[in-house]
N, C-alpha and C positions, 0 to 999 in steps of 0.2 A: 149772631143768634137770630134763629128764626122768628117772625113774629106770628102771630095766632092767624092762621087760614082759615076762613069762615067760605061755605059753598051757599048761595040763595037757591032757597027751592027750584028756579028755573033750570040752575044750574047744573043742580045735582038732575034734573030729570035729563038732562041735555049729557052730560055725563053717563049717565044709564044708558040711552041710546048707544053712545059713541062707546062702551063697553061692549055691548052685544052686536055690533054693528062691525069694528074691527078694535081691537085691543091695542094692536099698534100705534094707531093715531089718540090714543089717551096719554095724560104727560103721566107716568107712574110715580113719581117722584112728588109730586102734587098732590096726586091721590094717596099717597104715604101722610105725607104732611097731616093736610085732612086728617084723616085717621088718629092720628098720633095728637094732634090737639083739640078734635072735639070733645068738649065736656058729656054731651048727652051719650049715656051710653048705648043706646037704641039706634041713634045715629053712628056712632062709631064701631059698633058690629055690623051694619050696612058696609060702610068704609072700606071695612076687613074685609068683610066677602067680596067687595069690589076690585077691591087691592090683590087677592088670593086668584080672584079669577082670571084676574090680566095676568096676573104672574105665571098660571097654567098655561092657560093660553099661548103667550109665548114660547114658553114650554115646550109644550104639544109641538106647536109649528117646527120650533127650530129642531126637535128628536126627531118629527117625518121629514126632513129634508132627505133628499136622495143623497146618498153619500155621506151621510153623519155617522161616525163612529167612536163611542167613549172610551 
């Protein structure tokens, strides 16, 4: 069992960065976590849009690779 993921304000801003900076070098799995155990709800809608953005993101990149087809 997982135990409770807590991010300190430095972190989460450092995180912020390394989202809009490149998605790929963020551990998404980590930022799931987060999400899924903060209490504050304010905080955990952040999370989500965090977590939803990287997930785009990847997304995005791996659909425009040249030579992708579903």
């Amino acid at each position: 069992m997982l135990g409770v993921i807590k991010l300190d304000e430095k972190k989460v801003l450092k995180l912020i960065d390394e989202v809009f900076a490149d998605p790929w070098q963020v551990d998404i799995q980590e930022l799931f976590e987060v999400f899924l155990n903060e209490p504050d709800e304010i905080k955990k809608n952040l999370y989500n849009s965090l977590y939803t953005y990287v997930s785009q993101k990847r997304q995005e990149d791996i659909v425009n690779r040249p030579g992708f087809v579903i």
